[in-house]
N, C-alpha and C positions, 0 to 999 in steps of 0.2 A: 279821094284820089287813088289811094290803095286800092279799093275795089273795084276801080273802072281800070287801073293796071292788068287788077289780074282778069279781068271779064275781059278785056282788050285780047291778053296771053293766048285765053280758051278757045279765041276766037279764032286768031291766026295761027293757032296750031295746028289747024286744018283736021285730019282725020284722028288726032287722040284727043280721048276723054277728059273734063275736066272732074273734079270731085272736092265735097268741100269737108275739111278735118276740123274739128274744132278741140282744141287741150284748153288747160288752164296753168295758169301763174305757178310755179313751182312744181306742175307738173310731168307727165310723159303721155305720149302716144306713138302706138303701135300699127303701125301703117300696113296692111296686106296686098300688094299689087298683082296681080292673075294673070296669066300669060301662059304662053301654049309650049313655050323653048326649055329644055333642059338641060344642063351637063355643060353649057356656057358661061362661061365666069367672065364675062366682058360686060355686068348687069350693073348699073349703076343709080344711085339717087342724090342726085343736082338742087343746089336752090338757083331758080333764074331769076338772074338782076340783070336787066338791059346795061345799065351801067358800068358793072362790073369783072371787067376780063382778068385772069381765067375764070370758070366757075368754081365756087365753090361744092364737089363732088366729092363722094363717096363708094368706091367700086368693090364689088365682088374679089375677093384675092383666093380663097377655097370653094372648091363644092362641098354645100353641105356642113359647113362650119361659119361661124361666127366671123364677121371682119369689121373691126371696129378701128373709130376715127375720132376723136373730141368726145362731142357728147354723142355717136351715132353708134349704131352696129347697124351690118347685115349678115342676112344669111339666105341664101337661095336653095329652096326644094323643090320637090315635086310641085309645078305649074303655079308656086308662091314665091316670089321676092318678098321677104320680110324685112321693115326695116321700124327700128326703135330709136326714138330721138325723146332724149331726157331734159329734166328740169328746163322746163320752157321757160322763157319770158318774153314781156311784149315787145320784142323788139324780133323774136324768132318768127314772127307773124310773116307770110307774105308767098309766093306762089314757087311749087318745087317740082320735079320730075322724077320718075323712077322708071326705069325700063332698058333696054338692051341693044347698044349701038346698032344699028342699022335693020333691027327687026322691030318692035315695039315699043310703046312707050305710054303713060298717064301720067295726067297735069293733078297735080293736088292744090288747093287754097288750102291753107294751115291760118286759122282765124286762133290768136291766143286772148280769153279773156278773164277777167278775176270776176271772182264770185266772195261772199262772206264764209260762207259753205266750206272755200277750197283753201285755207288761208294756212302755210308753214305746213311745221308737221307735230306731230303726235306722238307722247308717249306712252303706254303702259306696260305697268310691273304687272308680275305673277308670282307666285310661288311655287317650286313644283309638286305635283298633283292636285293640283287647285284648280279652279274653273275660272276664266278670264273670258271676256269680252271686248271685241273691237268693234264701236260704231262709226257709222262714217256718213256725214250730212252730205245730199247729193242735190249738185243744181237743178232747178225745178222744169228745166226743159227734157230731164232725160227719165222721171216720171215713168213712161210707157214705155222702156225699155229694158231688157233684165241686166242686172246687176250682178258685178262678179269680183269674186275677191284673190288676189295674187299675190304670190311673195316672190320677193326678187334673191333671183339663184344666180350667184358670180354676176355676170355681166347680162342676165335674160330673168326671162319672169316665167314663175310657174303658175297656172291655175289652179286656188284652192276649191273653191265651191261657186257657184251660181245659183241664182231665187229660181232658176229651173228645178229647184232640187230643193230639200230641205234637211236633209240629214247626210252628212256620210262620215261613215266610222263615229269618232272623234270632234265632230264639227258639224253645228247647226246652224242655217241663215233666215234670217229674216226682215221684212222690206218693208217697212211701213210707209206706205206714199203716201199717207195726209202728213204726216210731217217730214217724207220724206227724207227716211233714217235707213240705213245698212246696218244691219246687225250680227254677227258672226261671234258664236259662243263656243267655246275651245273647253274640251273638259277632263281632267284628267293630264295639265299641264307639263310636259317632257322639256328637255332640254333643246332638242331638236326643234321645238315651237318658235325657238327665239328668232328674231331678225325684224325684214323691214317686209310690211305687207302694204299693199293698195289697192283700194276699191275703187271699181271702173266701172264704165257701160262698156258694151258693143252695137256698133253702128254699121249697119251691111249694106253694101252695095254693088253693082253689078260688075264692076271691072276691078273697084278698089274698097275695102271696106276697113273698120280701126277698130281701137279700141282708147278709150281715152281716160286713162288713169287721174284720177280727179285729188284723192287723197292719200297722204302719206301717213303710216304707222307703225311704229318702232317699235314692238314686244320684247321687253327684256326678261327672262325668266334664272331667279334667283332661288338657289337653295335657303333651307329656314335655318337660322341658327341656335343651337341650341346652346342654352345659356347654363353655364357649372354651376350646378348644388353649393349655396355654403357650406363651406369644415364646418360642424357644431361643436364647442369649445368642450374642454372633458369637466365632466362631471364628478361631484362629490356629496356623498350619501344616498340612501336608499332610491331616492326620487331621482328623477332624470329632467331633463327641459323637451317636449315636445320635438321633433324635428318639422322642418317645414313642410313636410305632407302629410303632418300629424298624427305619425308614428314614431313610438322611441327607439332608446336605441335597445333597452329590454325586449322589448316587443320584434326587432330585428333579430336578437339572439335568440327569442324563445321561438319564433317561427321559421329560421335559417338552423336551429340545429336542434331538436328535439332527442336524438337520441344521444346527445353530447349531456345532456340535464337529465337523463334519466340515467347513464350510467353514474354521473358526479353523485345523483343523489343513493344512488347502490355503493358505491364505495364510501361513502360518507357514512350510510346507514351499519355495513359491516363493519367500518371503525367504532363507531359507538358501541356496537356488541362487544366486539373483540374488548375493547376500554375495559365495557363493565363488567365480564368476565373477567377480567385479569385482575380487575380492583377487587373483585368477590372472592376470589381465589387468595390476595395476598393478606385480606382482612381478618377470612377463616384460619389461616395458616398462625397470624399472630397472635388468636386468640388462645391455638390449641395449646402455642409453642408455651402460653403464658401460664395457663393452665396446671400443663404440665411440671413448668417450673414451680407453680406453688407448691404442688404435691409432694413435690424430693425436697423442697426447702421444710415442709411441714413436720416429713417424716426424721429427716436429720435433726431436725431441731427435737423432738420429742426423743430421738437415741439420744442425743448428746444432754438433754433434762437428766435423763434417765442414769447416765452412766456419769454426771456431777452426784447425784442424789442419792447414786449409791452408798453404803458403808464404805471405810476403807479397801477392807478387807476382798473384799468384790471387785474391788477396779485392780488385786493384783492376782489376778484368778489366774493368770495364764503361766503363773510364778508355780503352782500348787507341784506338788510330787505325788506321780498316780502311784496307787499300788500296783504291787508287782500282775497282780493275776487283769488287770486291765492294761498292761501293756501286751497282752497276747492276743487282745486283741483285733484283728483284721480292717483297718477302717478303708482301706482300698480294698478290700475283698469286691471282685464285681459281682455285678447283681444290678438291682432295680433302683435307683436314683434314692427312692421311697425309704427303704429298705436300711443305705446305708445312712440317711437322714435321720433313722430311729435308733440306726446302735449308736451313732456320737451321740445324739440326746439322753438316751440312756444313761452312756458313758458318766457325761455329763452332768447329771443328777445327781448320780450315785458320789461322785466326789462333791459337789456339793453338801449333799447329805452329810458324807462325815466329815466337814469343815465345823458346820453349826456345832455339831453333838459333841 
């Protein structure tokens, strides 16, 4: 009954076109209407319901910018009315208009259907700089058409790549029609990647042509977390416990500071010299000092045998009364050390001598 509605519409709308769109279930499509007027903002896009007074319309309010209503935008350019109507469902199904009070105008049939292919939406994570993938299973009628991938920018969609092409920059596609798969590889993942993308056909026609966004894809792109090194607990004695990337902590000090271990082992080295130097020095010192004192203990001890052992008479030798002709004397007379050495020995003798006799 719907269809013979809108075939009925196409019919009596005398001289404008009809055209048939077809979206799906949680999708969008992007409606292109062609026209010859420009710089007119009186352009509008209606759904017609016999039923239903007023219509429900959608009009032009800038040149050249975006004019958005519910689920609708438009925008009118250069000899294009564009207009995007979002997340369909079956009940958006049914015959609409777009064109410009009292100059032009085309009938569209908006046919909404589900497919298993088109079903909710889609997530995938990434990492950034990593290579991610977005596939997208495409109903089996649109096969012989090329396929294109878009991300949606604010309130409009941009195009990423099409199976026109196979490479750009950053991004490669590929269409396999026996099973009827979209495949769009991202490499080199940025933050800028993230958002919502969908994969569409385009369907061209001579007054009104679309594009019909079939499936939804949500790229989230997350940084990697890096996760903190365990504290390694302190250690005691020579040995160490490995650290978890199986270097110690020795092996951290002897590779992070080499000339810090060769001066410890220069100073280290000169204290041991200097040590044993100074222990060499004070060993020599005690031996001489010992030496020495035996010698003047030897010598004292053999005067004082000497001067016990004597007669009496000998130990009061310094009592004696010299003759007169030996006090004349000179024993401080200067001269040669020698010299005055040999007159008191002299002296000396001679009074001895006449003690015994």
């Amino acid at each position: 009954m719907k269809i013979l509605l809108v075939f009925t519409l196409c019919l009596i709308s005398g001289p404008v076109s009809c055209f048939d769109v077809i979206g799906y279930s949680g999708g969008s499509v992007i409606i292109h209407c062609k026209h010859k007027q420009y710089g007119v903002i009186n352009k509008y896009f209606c759904k017609e319901t016999p039923t239903q007074t007023p219509k429900q319309c959608v009009y032009v309010r800038f040149q050249n910018k975006w004019s958005h209503k519910d689920r609708f935008s438009l925008r009118d350019s250069s000899e294009v009315l564009t207009v995007i109507y979002r997340n369909l469902s079956l009940q958006d199904a049914g015959s609409y208009r777009c064109g410009e009070s009292g100059a032009w105008s085309h009938d569209v049939n908006l046919e909404v259907k589900t497919d298993p292919c088109c079903l909710g939406s889609n997530t995938v994570s990434a990492y950034l700089g990593e290579t991610v993938t977005i596939s997208c299973s495409y109903p089996e009628e649109f096969k012989l058409n090329y396929q294109y991938l878009f991300k949606q920018d604010g309130e409009g969609f941009t195009e990423v790549m099409r199976t026109s092409e196979t490479q750009s920059g950053r991004f490669s596609i590929s269409d396999d029609k026996r099973s009827a798969v979209l495949s769009v590889r991202i490499s080199d993942v940025r933050e800028a990647d993230g958002g919502v993308y969908y994969c569409g056909v385009w369907i061209r026609g001579e007054s009104v042509s679309y594009y019909s966004l079939y499936t939804e894809t949500q790229l989230q792109v997350t940084a990697k977390e890096t996760s903190p090194s365990p504290k390694q607990p302190p250690t005691v004695g020579p040995s160490s416990a490995a650290s978890p990337t199986g270097t110690t902590s020795d092996e951290h000090f002897t590779s992070g500071s080499p000339v810090i271990i060769i001066t410890v082992c220069v100073c280290v080295a000169l204290l041991l010299i200097g040590g044993s130097a100074l222990i060499y020095k004070l060993r020599r010192n005690k031996q001489q000092g010992s030496s020495s004192i035996s010698r003047r203990s030897g010598t004292t001890n053999t005067a004082d045998s000497d001067y016990e052992n004597d007669p009496p008479r000998n130990q009061n030798i310094s009592m004696v009364q010299l003759p007169n002709q030996f006090h004349n004397v000179n024993t401080t007379k200067p001269g040669i050390w020698g010299y005055e050495a040999t007159m008191e020995t002299s002296v000396l003798g001679e009074v001895l001598k006449g003690e015994r006799t």
